[in-house]
N, C-alpha and C positions, 0 to 999 in steps of 0.2 A: 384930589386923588387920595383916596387910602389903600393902606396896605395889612393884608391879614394873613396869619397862619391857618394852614385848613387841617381841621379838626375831624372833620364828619366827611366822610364819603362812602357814602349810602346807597343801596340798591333797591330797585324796582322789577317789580314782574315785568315791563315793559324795557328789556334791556337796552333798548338806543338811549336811553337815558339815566343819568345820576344825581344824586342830592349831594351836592357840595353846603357845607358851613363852614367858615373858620370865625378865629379871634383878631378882634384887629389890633395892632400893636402898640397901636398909643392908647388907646383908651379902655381897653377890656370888652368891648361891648361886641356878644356872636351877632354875625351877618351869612343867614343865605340867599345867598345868591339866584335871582328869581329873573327870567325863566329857569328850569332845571339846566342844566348843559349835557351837553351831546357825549355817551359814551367813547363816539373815533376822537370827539375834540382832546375828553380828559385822556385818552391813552396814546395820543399822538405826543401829548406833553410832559406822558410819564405823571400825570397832574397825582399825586398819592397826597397822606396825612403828612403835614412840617413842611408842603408846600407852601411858597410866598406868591399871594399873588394881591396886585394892585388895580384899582378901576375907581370907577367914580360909584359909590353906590346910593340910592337916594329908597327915601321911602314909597312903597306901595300907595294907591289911591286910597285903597281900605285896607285896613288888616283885621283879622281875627281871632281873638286872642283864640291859642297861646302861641300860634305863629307868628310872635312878635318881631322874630328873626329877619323875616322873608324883606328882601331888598332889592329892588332893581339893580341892572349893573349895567355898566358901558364901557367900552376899552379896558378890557381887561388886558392884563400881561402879566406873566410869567417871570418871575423871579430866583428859580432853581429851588433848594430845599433849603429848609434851617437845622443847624446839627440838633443833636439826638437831647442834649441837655438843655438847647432853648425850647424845644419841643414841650420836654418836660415839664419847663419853667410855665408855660403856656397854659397845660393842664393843670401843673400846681395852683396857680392865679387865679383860674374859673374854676375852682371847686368847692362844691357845697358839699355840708359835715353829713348827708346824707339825701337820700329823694324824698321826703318830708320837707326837709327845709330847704330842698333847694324848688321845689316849686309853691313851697308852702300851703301843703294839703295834709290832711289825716286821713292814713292808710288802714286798711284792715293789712293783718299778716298773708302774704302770698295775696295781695290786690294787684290786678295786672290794669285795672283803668282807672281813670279820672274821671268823673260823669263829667258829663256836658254844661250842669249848672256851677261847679266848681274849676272851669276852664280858668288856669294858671295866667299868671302874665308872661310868661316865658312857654317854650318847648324843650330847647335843649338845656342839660347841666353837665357839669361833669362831678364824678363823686371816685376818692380811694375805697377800694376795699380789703380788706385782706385776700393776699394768693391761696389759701387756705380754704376760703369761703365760697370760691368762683369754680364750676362746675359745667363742661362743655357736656351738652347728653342728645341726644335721641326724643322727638317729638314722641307723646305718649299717645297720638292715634294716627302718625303719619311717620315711618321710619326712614323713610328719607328728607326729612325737614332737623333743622340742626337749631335747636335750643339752649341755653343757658340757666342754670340755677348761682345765684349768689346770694349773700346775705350784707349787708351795708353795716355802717357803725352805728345804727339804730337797733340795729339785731332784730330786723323786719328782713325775714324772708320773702325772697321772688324766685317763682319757678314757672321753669319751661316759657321765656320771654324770647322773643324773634331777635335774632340777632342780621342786622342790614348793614353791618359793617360788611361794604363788599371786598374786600383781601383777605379778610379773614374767613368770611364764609366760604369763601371760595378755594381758600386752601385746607379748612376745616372740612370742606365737600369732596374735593381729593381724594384728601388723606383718606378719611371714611371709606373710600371705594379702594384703598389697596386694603388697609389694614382690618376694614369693621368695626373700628373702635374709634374711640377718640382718649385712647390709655397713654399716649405719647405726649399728645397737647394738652392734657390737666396736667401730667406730669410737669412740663417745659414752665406752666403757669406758676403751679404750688411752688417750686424752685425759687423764685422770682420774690424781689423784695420789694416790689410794689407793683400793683394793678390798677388801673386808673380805666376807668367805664367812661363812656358818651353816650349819655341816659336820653333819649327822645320820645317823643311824642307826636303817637301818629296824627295824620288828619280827620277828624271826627268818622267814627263808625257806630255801626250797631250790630254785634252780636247776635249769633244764631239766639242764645239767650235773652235777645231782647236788653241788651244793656246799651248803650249809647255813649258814648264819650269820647276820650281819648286815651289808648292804647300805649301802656308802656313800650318801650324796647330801646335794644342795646346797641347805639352807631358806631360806638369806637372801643375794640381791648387796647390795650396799651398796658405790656407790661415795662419794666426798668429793672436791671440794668440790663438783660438782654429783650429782646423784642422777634419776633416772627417773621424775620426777612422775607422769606419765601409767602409771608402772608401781605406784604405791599409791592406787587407786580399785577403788570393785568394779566391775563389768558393771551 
């Protein structure tokens, strides 16, 4: 049996289901959890980010880089949450100095993919950024789609990246329909003395452009010392 802290919990078009990832606690090593699991299962369980959960997980028949994560599971169970500063401790530990070196690729400035022949050994990282740098906005040709601008300790700009962190989009989406804005949550961000991102990578696409690869975006905000309560519950 191993036991991991869940880091990522990700949303799909296809709401019956979620993308779980956490960190496992002996060893550092992200595992997700494969098949997806069931939207009633994870909200039956309250299942959010700093959950513990334990199972047997083994590897896939194939994998394909850079879904190197992906792991079978069995008997899983539930372990409650970890407090706010083991959490922390968690993200502190899987963080790369930036998304250059944490999947070890050379970016152009505002590159939002990895082609296909440069597929990483990994998918997820995690990276600090400055509260400063991080920017909740408005999709530039769809204004109901909720996007993110940041800048890393590379000083490589990313803009308007999918944000699949689902507690936050979902209170990000809210908010947006009382207020119009999102002038409260950069606000609550910029405040904050640390932001800590869950950088993923989607499953290989191709662009209306004709580009092919693998697709930045953003699984997890997480700021410290305060955090978006109201952005880890379900609906």
């Amino acid at each position: 049996m191993r036991k991991i802290i869940i880091t990522d919990l990700t949303r799909f078009s296809n709401r019956e289901i979620v993308c779980t990832a956490g960190i496992d606690v002996n060893n550092g090593e992200c595992v997700r959890p494969m098949p997806y699991l069931r939207y009633s299962y994870c909200k039956e369980l309250n299942l959010l980010p700093g959950a513990i959960l334990s199972g047997n997980f083994s590897a896939l028949t194939s994998i394909e880089r850079p879904h190197s994560e992906d792991m079978h599971h069995e008997n899983l169970q539930f372990h409650g949450h970890c407090s706010d500063s083991e959490f922390r401790d968690v993200l502190l530990q899987s963080c790369s100095e930036n998304i250059e070196d944490g999947f070890n690729v050379q970016l152009e400035n505002r590159q939002k993919h990895i082609p296909l022949e440069l597929a990483p050994s990994k998918s997820i990282i995690t990276i600090s950024v400055n509260p400063n740098a991080v920017k909740i906005v408005q999709d530039q040709y769809d204004s109901k789609k909720i996007k993110i601008h940041f800048t890393d300790n590379n000083f490589k700009e990313y803009s308007f990246l999918s944000i699949t962190d689902l507690g936050f989009h979902s209170y990000a989406e809210n908010h947006y329909k009382e207020t119009n804005n999102y002038n409260e949550i950069n606000s609550v961000i910029k405040s904050q003395k640390e932001v800590f991102l869950r950088i993923g990578l989607g499953r290989i696409h191709t662009s209306q452009q004709d580009k092919t690869g693998f697709w930045i975006q953003v699984n997890g905000i997480y700021s410290f010392p305060d955090y978006f309560k109201n952005a880890r519950r379900y609906e």
